[in-house]
Structure formats: C-alpha cells, structure tokens
N, C-alpha and C positions, 0 to 999 in steps of 0.2 A: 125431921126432914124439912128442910128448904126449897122453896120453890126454884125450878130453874133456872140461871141468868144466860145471855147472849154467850159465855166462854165456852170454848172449845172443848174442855174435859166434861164440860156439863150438858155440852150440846149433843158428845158421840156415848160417853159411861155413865152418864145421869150425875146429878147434883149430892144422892150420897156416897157415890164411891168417887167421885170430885176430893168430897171433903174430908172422906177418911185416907185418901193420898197426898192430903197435905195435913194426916193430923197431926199433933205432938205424939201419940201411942204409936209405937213403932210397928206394934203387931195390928194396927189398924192399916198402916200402909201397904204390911204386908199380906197382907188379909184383901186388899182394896186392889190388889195386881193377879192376885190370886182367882179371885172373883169372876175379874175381866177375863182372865185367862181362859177357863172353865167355859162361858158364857161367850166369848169373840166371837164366832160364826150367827151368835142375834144380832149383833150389833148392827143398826140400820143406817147408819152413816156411811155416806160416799165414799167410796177407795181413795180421794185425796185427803180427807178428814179424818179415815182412819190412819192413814200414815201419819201426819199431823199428830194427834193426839195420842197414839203409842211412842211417836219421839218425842214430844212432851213429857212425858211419862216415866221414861226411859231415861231421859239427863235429868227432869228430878230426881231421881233411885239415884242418879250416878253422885250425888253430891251428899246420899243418906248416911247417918256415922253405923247404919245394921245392914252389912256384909245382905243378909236375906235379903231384904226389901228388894236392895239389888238384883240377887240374883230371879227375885220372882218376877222384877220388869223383863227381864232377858225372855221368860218364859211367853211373856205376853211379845215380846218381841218376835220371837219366835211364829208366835199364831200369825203372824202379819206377815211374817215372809212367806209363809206356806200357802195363805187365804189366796182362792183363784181371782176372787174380788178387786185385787192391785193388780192385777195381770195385763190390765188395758193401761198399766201409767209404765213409762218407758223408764230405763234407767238417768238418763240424764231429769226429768222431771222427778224422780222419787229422790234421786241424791237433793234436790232444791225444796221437797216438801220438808225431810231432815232438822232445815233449820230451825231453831227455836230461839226465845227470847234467851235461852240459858248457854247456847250456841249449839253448833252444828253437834248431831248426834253420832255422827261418824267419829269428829274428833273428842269429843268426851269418852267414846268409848276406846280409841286409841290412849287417852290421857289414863283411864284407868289401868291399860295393862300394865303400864309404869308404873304404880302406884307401888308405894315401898312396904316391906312387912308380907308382900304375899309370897305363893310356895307354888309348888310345882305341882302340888294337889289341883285335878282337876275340877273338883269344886270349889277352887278359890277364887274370889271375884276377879282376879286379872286371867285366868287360865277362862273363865268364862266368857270377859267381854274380849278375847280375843278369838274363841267360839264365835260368838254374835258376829262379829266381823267378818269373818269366813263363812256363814252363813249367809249374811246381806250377797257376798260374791257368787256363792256354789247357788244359792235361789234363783240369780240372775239378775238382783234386785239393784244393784251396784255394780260399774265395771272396773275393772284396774285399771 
C-alpha cells in the first residue's frame, strides 16, 4: 500500500482501491468497484467529490476490454444516485460534476449503448449503460 496522493480516487476510495482500478488484472478492477460498492454509504467525501470520483470511475470502466468491470461501475453508479448525500446538488450542477478528463459521463454512457456485438440480454453492457441512463433521469439526478 502507497501512501495517499492529492487525486481524486485517492482522496474519496483510498490509494488501494485507486490502484487496483487502474490495475492491469481485470479482476482487480473488478474487485476495486465492487468494494466501493459494498462500502459507499462510509465514504466521507463531499456529495460533489463523490459525484466527481464515481464518474471518474465510471468512464474508466467504460473504456475496460471486461464487459464486468463495466458493469460493476454501474453498480457503484447506482449507490450514487440513490445516496440522500447528493440531494442538496441540483440537477444542472450534478450534470457539470459528470465531466471528467476522459469526457462527460453522460455521453460515454450513451456512446456505449451503441457499442457493436451487444444483445438484447439485459445484462449486456449496452442494455445496462442504457439502464444507468434512465436511472440518472427517474433519481432526479439529471433532467431531459
């Protein structure tokens, strides 16, 4: 284990589930969303750090070549829309926390519905990230 640095994944999920979300072992990543999942209601970061760093999170999964990783960011996705914690950031602020270096988490997730080779199985990663989507809306967390 590494000691902390100033980044975001390090500042709200700690420095080893930082590093196991960007390891090369797949089932480290998956493992490292999993974790967060499980444990999101500890997390003691600010409702704008937590949005922040689950969309972070979230568009790295979206660019993983393991189908899971993905969908266990959704899962951690998920804990964030539900958490009363975000309740005080309005929709037009939460759509503008979204952005990431890797771009807007809205639109990666729309980018993946299109993604070719998927099925109409609702556990396929485009039938998910278009879940997550509908979610962000029915939460209240995002508006049309």
């Amino acid at each position: 284990s590494r000691p902390a640095n100033d980044s975001l994944l390090d500042r709200v999920f700690g420095p080893m589930v930082h590093d196991a979300m960007i390891s090369q072992q797949w089932r480290d990543r998956w493992q490292a969303h999993i974790y967060i999942s499980r444990r999101f209601s500890g997390l003691g970061a600010s409702a704008g750090e937590l949005v922040q760093a689950v969309s972070q999170a979230t568009c790295m999964a979206t660019r993983d070549k393991m189908p899971k990783v993905f969908l266990a960011s959704l899962s951690l996705l998920d804990e964030l829309l539900s958490d009363a914690r975000v309740d005080e950031i309005g929709p037009e602020d939460f759509l503008a926390l979204l952005q990431t270096e890797e771009g807007n988490m809205i639109s990666l997730l729309l980018d993946q519905t299109d993604v070719g080779g998927g099925s109409s199985n609702s556990t396929s990663p485009q039938q998910a990230a278009a879940g997550a989507l509908c979610s962000c809306v029915l939460h209240g967390r995002i508006s049309l």
